[in-house]
N, C-alpha and C positions, 0 to 999 in steps of 0.2 A: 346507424341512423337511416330512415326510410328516404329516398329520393323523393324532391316535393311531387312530383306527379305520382307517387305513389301514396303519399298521403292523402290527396285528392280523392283519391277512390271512397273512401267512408263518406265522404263530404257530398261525390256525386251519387252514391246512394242513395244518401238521404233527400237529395235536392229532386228524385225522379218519381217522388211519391210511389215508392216501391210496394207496400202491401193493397195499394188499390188497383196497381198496375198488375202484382201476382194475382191476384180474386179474380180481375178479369181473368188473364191468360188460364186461369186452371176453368174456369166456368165457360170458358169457349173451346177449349178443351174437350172436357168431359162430353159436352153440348156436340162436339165433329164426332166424336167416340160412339156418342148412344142413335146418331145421324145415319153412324156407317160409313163414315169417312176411313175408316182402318186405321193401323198403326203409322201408315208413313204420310200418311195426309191429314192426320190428326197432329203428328209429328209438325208438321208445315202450317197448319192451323197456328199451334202454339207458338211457334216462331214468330211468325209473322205479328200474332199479336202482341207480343212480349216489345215486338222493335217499333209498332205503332204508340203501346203504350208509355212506353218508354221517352218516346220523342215529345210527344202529349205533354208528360210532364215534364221536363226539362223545358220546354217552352212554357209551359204556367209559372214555373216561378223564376225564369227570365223575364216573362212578362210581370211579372208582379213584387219585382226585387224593390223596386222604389217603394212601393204602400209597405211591402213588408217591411221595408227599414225604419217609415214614418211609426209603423204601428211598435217594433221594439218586440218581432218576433224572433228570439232566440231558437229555436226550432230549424230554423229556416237560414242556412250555409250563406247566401248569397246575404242575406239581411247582417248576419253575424260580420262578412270580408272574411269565411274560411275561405271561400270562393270566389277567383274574378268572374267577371259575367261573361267573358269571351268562352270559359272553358264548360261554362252550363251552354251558351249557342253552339257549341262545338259540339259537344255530346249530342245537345238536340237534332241539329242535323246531320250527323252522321246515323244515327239510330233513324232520322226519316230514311235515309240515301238507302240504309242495310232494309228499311220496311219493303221497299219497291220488290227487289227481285225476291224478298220470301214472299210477298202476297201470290205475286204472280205465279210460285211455283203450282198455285190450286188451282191454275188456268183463269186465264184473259177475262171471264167474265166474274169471276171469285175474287181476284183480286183488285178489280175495280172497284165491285164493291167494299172492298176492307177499305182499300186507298182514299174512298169515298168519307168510310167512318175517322178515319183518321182525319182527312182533312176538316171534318167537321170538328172535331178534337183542338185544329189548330187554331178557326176560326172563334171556338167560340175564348179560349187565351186571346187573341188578336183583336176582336173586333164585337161577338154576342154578350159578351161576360157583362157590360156595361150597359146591357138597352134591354126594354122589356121584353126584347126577343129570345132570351138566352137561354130557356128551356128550350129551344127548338136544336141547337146541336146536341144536346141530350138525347133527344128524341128519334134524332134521325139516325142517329151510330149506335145506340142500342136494338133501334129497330130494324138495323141494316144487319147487323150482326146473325141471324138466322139465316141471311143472304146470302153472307161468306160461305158458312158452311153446307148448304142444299145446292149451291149452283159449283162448287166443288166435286159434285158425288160423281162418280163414274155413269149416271144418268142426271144431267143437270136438271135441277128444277129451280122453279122460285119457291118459295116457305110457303105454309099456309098463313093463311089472313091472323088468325087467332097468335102464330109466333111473332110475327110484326107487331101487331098491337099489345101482346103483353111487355116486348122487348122498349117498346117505345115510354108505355106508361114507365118501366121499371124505371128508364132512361131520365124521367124527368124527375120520378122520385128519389133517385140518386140524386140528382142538383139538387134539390132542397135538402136533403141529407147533408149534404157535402157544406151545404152553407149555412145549413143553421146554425154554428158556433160560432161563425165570423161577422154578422150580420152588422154589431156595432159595428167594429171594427173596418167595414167594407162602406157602410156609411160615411163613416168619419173621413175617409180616402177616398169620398167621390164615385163608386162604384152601386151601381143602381140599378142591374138587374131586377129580372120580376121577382125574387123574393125578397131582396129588399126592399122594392115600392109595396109590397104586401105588407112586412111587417112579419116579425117573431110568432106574433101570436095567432097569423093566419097560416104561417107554415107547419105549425108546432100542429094544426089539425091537418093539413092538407098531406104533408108527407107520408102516413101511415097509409092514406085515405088512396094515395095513388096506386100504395103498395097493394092494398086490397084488390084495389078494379084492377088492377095485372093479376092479382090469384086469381080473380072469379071468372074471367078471359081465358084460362088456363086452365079452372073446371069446368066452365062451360062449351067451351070451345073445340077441343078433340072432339076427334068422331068416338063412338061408342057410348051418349049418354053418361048422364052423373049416376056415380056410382056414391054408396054409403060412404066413403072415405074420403071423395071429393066432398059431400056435403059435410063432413067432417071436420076436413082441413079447412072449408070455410069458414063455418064456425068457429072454431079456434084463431083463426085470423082475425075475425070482427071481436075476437073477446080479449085480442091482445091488442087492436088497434083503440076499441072504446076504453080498457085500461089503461093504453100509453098515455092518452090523450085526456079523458075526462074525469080522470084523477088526480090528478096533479094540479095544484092551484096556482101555481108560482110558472109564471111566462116562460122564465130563463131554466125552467126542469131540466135534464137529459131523459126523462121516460117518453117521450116521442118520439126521442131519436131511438132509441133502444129498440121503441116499439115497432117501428120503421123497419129498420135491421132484420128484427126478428121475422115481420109477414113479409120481406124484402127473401130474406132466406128461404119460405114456405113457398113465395112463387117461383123461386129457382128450381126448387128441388123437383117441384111439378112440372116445369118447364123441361126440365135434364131426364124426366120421367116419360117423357111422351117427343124425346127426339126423334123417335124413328115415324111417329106420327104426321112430320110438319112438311113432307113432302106429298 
């Protein structure tokens, strides 16, 4: 029979929001890779973000163990009592404590800014999640995130304008992403961020809609003019975002979110396309 702190381990897996936490760390990744970061500073990229990420969540759903118990999410270790709350704060801040010295291995000014994205991460668990402000830690840790990796390069630099603003938009269209399937349920517990004083049915068009202005930021924006391909992938974008969105009759769909996802995925790839560009 497994010792209880080894059973814990499934428990705090689940409890650290692991597959959004992996997306990031491979997309910031690949993102130091096509930078020019190399093997061992892409190596230190991915560390670092895996220990930020990690912390991130392990404080969301410490912070959110009570709503999650009112609401009767099974999903959720701490709401279930597989989990005491001591052993998710524990995780959490040991995974901040191990973030500090992997940020900084990309140097003093790289890791400021990761430590930065992070802390925006914590704030917005702690204190934005509740107030119409809370797109804005979306905003700034997405957008800071090109940061990390240009002011790491063996010639630092800051990003260019167009990697901030796509990374920012992606940032807050990820928040509505994130929260369109909880919106009753965040209501019902008091929680009133800007998508939910908007409403389902103003997020259900906005989220695809941000996802867009981040691709077109990201064809327009490199140097070298729009190419065939970019006006391409534009268009495919606009014709999966007016399908997610203006087909669907029924408020509570999943084709917005889907839709989201998918020109969510089209500005990554664009984005991961023109790393070596953004300095």
């Amino acid at each position: 029979m497994l010792p209880p702190a080894t059973r814990r381990v499934p428990a705090l897996l689940r409890s650290c929001h692991l597959e959004p936490a992996l997306a990031v760390t491979v997309f910031a990744t690949v993102l130091a890779v096509a930078a020019g970061r190399g093997a061992a500073g892409s190596a230190a990229v991915a560390a670092a973000v895996l220990a930020g990420q990690l912390s991130v969540g392990w404080c969301n759903d410490a912070a959110d163990a009570r709503r999650d118990t009112i609401c009767g999410r099974r999903d959720k270790p701490l709401a279930t009592g597989e989990l005491p709350s001591r052993a998710v704060a524990v995780a959490a801040g040991a995974a901040l404590g191990l973030c500090v010295p992997l940020s900084l291995l990309s140097g003093v000014a790289a890791g400021a800014a990761h430590l930065g994205m992070v802390a925006t991460g914590w704030s917005y668990n702690l204190l934005f999640k509740r107030t119409v402000l809370s797109p804005l830690p979306y905003a700034v840790a997405f957008g800071s995130l090109p940061a990390f990796v240009t002011l790491g390069l063996p010639s630092p630099s800051w990003p260019a304008w167009w990697a901030v603003a796509a990374g920012a938009l992606l940032g807050v269209g990820a928040h509505l992403v994130n929260v369109l399937p909880d919106i009753q349920d965040d209501l019902a517990t008091g929680v009133r961020g800007l998508p939910q004083r908007l409403g389902r049915g103003a997020c259900r068009w906005l989220a695809p809609s941000l996802m867009l202005a981040a691709l077109c930021v990201l064809v327009t924006g490199p140097p070298g003019g729009v190419g065939r391909s970019g006006w391409a992938l534009a268009g495919a974008a606009v014709a999966v975002s007016v399908a997610g969105t203006a087909l669907p009759s029924d408020v509570r769909s999943r084709w917005p979110f889907r839709a989201a996802v998918v020109v969510a995925g089209m500005a990554v790839a664009q984005l991961l396309l023109h790393g070596s560009d953004m300095t």
